[in-house]
C-alpha positions as CSV (number, residue, x, y, z in Angstrom):
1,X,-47.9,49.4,7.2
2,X,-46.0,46.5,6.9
3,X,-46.4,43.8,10.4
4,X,-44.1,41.1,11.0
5,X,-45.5,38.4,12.6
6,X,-42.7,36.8,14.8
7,X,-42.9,32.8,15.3
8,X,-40.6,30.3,17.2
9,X,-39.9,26.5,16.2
10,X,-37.8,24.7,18.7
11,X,-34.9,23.1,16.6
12,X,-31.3,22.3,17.9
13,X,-28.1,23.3,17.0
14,X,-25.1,21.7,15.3
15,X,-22.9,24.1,13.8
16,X,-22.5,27.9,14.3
17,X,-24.5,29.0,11.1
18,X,-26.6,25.5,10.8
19,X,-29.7,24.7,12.6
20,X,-31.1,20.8,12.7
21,X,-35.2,21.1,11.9
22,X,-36.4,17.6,12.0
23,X,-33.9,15.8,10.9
24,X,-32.7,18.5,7.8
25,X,-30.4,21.4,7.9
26,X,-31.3,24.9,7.5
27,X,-28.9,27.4,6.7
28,X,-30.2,30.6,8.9
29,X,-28.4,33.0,7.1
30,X,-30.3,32.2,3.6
31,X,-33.5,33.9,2.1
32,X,-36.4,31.3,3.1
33,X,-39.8,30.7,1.5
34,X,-42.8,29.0,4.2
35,X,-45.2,27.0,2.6
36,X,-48.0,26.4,5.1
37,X,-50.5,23.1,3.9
38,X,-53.8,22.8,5.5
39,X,-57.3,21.1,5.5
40,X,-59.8,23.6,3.9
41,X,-61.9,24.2,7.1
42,X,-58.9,24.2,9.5
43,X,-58.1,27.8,9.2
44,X,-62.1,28.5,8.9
45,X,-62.5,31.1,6.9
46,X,-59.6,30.9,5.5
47,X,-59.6,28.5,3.1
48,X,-58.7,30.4,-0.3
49,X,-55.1,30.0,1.6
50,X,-54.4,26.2,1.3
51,X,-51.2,26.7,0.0
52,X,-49.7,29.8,0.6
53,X,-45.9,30.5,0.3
54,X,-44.5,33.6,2.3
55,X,-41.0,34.8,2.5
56,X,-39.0,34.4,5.5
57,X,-36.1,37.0,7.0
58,X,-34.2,37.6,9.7
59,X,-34.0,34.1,10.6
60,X,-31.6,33.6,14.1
61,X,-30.9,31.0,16.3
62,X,-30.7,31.7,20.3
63,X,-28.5,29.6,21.2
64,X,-29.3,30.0,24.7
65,X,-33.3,28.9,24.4
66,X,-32.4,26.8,21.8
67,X,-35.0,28.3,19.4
68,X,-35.0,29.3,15.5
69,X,-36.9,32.9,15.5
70,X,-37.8,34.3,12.3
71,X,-40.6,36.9,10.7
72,X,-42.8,36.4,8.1
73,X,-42.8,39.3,5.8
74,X,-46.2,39.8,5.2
75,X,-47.7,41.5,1.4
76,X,-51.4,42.4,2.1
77,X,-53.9,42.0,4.7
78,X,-55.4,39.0,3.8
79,X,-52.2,37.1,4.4
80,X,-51.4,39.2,7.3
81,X,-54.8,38.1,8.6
82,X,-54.1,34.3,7.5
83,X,-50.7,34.3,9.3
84,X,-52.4,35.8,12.0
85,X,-54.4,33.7,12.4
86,X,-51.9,30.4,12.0
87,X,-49.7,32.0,14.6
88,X,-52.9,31.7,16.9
89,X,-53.1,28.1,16.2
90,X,-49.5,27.5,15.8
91,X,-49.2,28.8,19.5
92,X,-51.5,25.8,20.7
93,X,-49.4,23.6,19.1
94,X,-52.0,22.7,16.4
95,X,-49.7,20.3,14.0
96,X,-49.7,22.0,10.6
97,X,-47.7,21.1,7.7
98,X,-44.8,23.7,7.4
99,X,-42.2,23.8,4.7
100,X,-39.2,26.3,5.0
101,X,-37.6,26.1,1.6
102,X,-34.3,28.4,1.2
103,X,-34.6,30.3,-2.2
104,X,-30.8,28.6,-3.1
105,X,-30.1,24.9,-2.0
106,X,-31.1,22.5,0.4
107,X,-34.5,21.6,2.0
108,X,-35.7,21.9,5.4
109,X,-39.7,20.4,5.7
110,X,-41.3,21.6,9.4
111,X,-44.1,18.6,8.7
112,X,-46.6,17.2,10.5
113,X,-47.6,13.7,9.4
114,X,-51.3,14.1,10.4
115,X,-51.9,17.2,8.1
116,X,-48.9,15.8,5.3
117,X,-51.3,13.0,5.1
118,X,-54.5,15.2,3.9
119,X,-52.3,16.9,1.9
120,X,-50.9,14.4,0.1
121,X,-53.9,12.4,-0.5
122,X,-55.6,15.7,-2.0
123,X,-52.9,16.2,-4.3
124,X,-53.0,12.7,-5.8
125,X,-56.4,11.0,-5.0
126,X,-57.4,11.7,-8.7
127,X,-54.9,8.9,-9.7
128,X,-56.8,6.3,-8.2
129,X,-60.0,6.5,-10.3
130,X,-59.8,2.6,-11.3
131,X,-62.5,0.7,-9.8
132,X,-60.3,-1.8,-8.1
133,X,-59.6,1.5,-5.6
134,X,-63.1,2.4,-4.6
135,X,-62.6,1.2,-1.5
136,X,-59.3,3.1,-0.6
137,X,-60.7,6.2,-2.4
138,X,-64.2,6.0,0.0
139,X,-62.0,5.1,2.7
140,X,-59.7,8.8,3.0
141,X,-62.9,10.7,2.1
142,X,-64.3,9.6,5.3
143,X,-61.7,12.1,7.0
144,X,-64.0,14.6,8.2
145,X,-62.7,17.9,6.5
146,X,-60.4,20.1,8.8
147,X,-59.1,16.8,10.3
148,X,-55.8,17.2,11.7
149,X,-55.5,13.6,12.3
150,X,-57.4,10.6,11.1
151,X,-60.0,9.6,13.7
152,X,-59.1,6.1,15.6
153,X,-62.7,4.6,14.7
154,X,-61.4,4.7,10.9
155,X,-57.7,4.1,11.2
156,X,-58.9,-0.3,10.4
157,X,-60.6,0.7,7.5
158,X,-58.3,3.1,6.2
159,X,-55.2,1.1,6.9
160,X,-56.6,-2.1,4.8
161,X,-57.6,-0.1,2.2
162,X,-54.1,1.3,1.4
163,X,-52.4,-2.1,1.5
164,X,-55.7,-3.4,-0.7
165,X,-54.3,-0.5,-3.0
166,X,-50.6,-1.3,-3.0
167,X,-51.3,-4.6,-3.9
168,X,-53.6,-3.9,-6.5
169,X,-50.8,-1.3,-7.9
170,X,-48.5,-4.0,-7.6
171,X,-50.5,-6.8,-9.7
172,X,-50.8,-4.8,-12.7
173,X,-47.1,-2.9,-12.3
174,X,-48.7,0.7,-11.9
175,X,-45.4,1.9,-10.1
176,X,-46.2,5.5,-9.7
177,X,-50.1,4.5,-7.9
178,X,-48.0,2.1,-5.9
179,X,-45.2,4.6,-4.9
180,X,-48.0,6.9,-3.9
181,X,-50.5,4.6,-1.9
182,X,-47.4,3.1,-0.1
183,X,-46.6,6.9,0.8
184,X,-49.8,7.3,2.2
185,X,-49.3,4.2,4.5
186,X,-46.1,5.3,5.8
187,X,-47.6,8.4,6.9
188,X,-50.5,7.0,8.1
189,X,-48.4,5.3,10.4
190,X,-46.4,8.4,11.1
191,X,-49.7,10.1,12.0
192,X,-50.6,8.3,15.1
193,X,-47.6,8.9,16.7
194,X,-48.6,11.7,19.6
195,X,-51.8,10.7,19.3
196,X,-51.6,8.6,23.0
197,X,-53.6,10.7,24.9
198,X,-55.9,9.0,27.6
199,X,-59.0,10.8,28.6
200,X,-59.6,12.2,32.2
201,X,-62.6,10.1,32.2
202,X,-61.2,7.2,30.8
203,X,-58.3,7.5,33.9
204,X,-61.2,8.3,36.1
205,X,-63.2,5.0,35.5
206,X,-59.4,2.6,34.9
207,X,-58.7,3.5,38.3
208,X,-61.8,2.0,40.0
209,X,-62.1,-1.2,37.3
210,X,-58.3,-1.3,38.0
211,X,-58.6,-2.2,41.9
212,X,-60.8,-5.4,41.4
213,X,-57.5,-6.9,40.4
214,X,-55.6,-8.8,42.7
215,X,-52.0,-10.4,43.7
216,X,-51.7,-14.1,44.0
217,X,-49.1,-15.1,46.4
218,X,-48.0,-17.9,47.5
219,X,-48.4,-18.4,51.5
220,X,-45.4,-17.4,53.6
221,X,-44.0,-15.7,50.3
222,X,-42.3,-12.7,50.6
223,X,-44.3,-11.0,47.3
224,X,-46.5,-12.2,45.3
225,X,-45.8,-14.3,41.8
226,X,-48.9,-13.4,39.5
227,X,-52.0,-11.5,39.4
228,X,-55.8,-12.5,39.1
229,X,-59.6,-10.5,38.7
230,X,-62.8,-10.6,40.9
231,X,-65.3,-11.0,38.5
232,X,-68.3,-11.9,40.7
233,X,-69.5,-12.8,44.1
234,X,-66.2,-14.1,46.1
235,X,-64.8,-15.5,42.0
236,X,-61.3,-14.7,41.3
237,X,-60.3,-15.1,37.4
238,X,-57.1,-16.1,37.0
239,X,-53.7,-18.1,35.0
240,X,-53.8,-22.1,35.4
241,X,-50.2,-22.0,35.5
242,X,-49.6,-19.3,38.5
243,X,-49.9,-22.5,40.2
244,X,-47.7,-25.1,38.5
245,X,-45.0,-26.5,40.8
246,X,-46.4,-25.1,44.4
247,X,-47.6,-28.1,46.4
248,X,-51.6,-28.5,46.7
249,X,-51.8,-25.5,43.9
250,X,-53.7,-23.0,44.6
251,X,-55.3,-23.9,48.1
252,X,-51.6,-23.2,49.5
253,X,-51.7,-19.1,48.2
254,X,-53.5,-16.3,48.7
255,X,-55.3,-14.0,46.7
256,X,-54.0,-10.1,47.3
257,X,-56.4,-7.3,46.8
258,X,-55.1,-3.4,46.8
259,X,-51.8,-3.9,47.1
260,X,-50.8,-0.6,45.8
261,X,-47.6,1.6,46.6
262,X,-49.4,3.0,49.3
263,X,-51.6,0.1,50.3
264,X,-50.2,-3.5,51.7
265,X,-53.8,-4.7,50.6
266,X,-55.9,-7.2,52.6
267,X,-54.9,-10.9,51.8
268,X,-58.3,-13.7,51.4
269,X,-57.7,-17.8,51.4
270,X,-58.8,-19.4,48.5
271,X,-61.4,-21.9,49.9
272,X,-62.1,-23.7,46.4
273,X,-60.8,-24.2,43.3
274,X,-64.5,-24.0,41.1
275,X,-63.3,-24.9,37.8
276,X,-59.9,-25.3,36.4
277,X,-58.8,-25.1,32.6
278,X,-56.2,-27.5,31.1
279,X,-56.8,-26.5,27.5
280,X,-56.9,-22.8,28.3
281,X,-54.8,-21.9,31.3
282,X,-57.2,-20.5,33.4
283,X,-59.0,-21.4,36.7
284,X,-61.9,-20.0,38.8
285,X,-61.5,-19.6,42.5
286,X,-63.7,-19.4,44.9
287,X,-62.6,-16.7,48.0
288,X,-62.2,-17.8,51.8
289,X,-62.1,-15.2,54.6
290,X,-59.9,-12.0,54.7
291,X,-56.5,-13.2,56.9
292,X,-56.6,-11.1,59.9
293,X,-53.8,-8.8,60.5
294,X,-53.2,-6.2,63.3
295,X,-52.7,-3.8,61.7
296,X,-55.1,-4.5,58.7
297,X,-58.5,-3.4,59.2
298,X,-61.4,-5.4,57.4
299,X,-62.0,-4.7,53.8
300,X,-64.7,-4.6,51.6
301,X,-64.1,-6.2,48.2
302,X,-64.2,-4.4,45.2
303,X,-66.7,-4.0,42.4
304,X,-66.2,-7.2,39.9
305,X,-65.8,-5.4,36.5
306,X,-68.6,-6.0,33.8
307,X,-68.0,-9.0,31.1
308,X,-67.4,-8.0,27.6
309,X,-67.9,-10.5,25.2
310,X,-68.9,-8.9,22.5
311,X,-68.2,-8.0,20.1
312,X,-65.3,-9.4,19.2
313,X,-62.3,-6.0,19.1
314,X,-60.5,-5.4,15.9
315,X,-56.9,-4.0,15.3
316,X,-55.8,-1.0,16.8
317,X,-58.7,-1.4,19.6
318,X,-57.4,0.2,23.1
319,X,-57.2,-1.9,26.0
320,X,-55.4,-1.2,28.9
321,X,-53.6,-4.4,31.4
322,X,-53.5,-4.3,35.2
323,X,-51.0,-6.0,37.4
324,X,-48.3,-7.1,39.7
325,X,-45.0,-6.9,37.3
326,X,-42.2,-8.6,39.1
327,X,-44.6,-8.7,42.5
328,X,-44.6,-5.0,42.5
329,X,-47.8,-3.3,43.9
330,X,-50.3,-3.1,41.4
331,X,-49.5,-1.3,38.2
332,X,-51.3,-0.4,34.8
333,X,-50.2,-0.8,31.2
334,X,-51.8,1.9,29.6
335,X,-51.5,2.8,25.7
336,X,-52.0,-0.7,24.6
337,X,-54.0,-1.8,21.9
338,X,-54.9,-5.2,19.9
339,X,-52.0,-6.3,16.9
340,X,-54.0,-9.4,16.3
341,X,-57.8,-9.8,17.1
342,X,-58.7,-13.2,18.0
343,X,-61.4,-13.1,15.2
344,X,-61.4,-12.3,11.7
345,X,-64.0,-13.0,9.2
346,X,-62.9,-13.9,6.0
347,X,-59.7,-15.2,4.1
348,X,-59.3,-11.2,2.4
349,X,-58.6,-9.7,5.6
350,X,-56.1,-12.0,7.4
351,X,-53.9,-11.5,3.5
352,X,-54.8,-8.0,4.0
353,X,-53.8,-8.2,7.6
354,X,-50.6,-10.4,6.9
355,X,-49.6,-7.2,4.1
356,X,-49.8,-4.8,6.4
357,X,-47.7,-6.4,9.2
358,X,-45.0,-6.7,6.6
359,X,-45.3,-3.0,5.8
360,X,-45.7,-2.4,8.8
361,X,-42.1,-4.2,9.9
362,X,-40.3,-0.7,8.1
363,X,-40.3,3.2,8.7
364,X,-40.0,4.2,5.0
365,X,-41.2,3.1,1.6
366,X,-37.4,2.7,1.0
367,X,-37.0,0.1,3.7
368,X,-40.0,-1.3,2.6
369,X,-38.9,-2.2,-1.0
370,X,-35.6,-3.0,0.1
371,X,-36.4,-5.6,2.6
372,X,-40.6,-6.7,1.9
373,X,-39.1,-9.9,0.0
374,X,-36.6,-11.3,2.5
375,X,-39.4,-11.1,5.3
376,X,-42.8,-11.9,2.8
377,X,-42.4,-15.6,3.4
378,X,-42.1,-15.6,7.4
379,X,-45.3,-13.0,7.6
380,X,-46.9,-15.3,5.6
381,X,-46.1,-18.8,7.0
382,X,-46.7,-17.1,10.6
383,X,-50.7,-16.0,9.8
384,X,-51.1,-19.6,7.6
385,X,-50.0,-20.9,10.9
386,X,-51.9,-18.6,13.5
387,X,-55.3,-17.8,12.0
388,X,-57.3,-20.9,11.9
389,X,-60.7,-21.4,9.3
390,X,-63.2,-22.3,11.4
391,X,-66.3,-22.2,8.0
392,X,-68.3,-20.2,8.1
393,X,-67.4,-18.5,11.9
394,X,-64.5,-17.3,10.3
395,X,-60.9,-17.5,11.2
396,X,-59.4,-17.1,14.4
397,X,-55.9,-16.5,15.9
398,X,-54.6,-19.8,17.4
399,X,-50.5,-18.9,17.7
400,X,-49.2,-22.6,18.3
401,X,-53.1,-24.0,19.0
402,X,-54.3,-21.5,21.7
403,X,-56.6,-19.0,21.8
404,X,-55.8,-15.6,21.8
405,X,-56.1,-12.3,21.0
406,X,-52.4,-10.8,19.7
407,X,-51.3,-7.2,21.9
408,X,-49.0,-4.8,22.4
409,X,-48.7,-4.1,25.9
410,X,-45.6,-2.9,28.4
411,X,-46.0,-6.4,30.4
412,X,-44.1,-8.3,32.8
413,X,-43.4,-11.2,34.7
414,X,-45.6,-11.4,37.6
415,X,-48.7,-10.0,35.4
416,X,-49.7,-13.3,33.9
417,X,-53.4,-13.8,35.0
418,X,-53.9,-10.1,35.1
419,X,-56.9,-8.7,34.0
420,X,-57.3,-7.1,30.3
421,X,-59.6,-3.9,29.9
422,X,-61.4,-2.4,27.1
423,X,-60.9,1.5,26.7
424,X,-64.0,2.2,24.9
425,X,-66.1,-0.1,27.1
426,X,-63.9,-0.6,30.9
427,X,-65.0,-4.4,30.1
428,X,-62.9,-7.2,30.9
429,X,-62.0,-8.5,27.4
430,X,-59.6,-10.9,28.7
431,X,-56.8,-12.5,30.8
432,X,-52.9,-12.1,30.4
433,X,-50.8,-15.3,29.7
434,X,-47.7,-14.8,28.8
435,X,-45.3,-12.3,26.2
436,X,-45.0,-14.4,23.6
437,X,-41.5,-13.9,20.8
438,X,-39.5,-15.9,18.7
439,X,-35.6,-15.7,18.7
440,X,-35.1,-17.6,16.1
441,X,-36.9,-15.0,13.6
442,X,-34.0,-12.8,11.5
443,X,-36.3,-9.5,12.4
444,X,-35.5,-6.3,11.0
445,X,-34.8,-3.7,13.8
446,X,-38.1,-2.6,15.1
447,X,-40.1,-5.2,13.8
448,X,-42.9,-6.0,16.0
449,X,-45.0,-9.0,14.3
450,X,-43.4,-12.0,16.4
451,X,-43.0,-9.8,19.8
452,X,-46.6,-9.7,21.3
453,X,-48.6,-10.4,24.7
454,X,-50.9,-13.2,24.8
455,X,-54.3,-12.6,25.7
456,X,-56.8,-15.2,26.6
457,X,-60.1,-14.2,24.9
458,X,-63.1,-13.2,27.5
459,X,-65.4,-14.9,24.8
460,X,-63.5,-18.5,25.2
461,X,-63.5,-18.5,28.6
462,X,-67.0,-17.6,29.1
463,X,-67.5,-20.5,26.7
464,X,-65.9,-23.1,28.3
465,X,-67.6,-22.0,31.8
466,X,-71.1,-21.8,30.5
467,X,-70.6,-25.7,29.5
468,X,-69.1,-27.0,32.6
469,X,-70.6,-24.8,35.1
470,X,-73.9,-23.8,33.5
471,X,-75.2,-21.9,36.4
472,X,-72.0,-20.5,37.3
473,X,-73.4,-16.5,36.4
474,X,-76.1,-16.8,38.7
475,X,-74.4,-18.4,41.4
476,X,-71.6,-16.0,41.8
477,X,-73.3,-12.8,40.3
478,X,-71.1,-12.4,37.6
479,X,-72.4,-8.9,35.3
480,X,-71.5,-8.5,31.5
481,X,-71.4,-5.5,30.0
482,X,-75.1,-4.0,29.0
483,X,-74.8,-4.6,25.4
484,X,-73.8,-8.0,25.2
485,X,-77.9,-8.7,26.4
């Protein structure tokens, strides 16, 4: 008996008889061919049907749900068990690599860039056999098979490897391994899109580590101007300049704690100013008493957040920032991550680095070739400027002389001084100072490498502390994160 196994795509319309599938036309009316691309163990038992093309018919578009519905006209009862199977999966919107393919002209591709990614790479990883590509090679055979995306904790490794690979292809003019390693970057880059999910957990533990941040305000303000961090005993972290130009600084503003859009918080006096950092922009404040209100009740302080010095995070490392944007109640960038760690450890990586902000700059190999000249130059004077060789401690990112670690984060006035978590760890990694760009840069549209936040670096600070105020942990009770012992 023949079973056809119905399936529905969510397209949208632009003509009667045309339908819009990502970007490419499909003519409805026309006999289609689906080629379904998958890792081996994705479809578990399954996997003598990698590549399996099946006809398509009675393709219609419903105008009113806005859906392309279609059956697959199944041969045998293996397929029928295969496209089971994928329907199954397809249902929980698993993203596997379709391609509907009419039998005359034109070319529609349904693709995920996760699983277009594995696929790709398995059709052509035999072309980079050359030692100089060991590295890449190793690199996409750590993809666990039946990966439908590649894992965050290898995305570094995986990401230098490919530039390390069009560069090589590039030295010795091997345009066809360089057409297909720059392929694989761009969808490597394609591949995390989607991928922003935050954890219950993760949400679970932000929220508490969240409230130990606090609003500074300036006494008799209406709102507040900047935003600071408990991180011990009565000690507020927080931006040297959130004080320039008020009179007596910041003994004449208050320090804000859960001021939240349902909260007016509970304001404390700053009763000292413990250390104060020209160099850096920070200073350490030392809490008074809690300003009595009427209708304020006393408050308890939060938990400081633990420390995290090290190690040191890398590229693509989640953090999240917590503030007062515009001297709003307390908000929460989440979905940020590091562009330019503070520390890198040898001169291979920041070039590697510097090639893959370039390639990074475009959405297509196209726009990549077309453009990578014009904007080589600037990538390259900008790291030559911003990562500093320090022997044999490496280099480190020093964007006009300061410390910093380079992220992209949804920030705003009023969050300078703010705290800056890491995901993996809920460690404060560091203090917000400023959004940092350059308008005199002729940037490509989308280009990212000169629009970043700055981050103070945890470890600097710490630093400087522990060699002006050498007892300043035990005094105030300050806690860093377990593995940093």
């Amino acid at each position: 008996m023949k079973v056809f196994l119905f399936a529905l795509i969510t397209v949208l319309l632009v003509a009667p008889s045309i339908t819009t599938v990502n970007g490419a036309q499909l003519v409805s009316d026309q006999p289609l061919v689906v080629v379904v691309k998958s890792p081996k163990s994705s479809l578990r038992n399954m996997s003598n049907f990698i590549d399996t093309a099946m006809e398509i018919r009675n393709a219609t578009f419903d105008q009113k749900e806005q859906k392309l519905l279609f059956s697959f006209a199944n041969k045998n009862s293996s397929e029928e068990e295969m496209l089971n199977l994928l329907s199954w999966d397809l249902g929980k919107n698993v993203p596997y690599a379709i391609s509907a393919v009419p039998v005359s002209n034109g070319d529609v591709r349904l693709a995920n860039p996760r699983l277009e990614l594995l696929a790709t790479w398995d059709d052509f990883k035999n072309q980079f056999t050359d030692q100089a590509y060991q590295g890449f090679h190793d690199a996409i055979e750590k993809i666990p098979a039946g990966s439908l995306l590649i894992p965050k904790e290898l995305r570094n490794e995986i990401e230098y490897e490919t530039v390390a690979a069009v560069v090589h292809a590039e030295s010795i003019n091997n345009s066809d391994v360089k057409k297909i390693a720059t392929d694989l970057f761009y969808l490597q880059q394609k591949s995390y899109r989607g991928d922003q999910q935050i954890s219950y957990s993760l949400f679970e533990e932000a929220r508490s580590t969240c409230l130990a941040t606090c609003a500074i305000r300036q006494k008799g303000a209406a709102k507040p101007h900047g935003s600071g961090v408990l991180i011990g005993t009565n000690l507020v972290l927080t931006c040297k300049h959130n004080f320039n130009g008020i009179r007596n600084g910041a003994m004449n503003c208050q320090a804000v704690f859960h001021f939240t859009d349902k909260d007016p918080g509970a304001a404390f006096t700053i009763a000292n100013v413990v250390h104060s950092s020209e160099e850096l922009d920070f200073c350490v404040l030392e809490l008074g008493k809690q300003i009595e209100a009427a209708d304020i009740p006393a408050f308890t302080l939060p938990l400081p957040p633990r420390i995290g010095v090290q190690p040191e995070l890398f590229r693509h490392d989640g953090i999240y920032v917590a503030g007062h944007p515009g001297g709003r109640p307390l908000s929460v960038a989440l979905n940020s991550h590091v562009e330019y760690p503070y520390w890198i450890d040898n001169q291979d990586s920041v070039s590697k680095l510097a090639k893959l902000t370039v390639m990074s700059m475009f959405s297509s190999p196209e726009e990549y070739e077309s453009n990578k000249e014009k904007y080589l130059k600037i990538v390259d004077d900008f790291f030559s400027s911003s990562y500093q060789h320090e022997g044999a401690n490496g280099f480190f990112f020093r964007p006009g002389g300061f410390p910093a670690i380079g992220a992209d984060a949804d920030t705003k006035s009023g969050d300078s001084g703010g705290p800056v978590f890491d995901v993996n760890r809920n460690s404060l990694v560091g203090l917000l100072r400023k959004g940092k760009y350059d308008e005199k840069a002729d940037l490509p549209q989308g280009a990212n490498y000169a629009f970043f936040e700055l981050v103070i670096p945890i470890s600097s600070i710490v630093a400087e502390l522990n060699q002006k105020i050498p007892m300043w942990q035990q005094d105030f009770g300050v806690k860093f994160f377990e593995n940093n012992n």
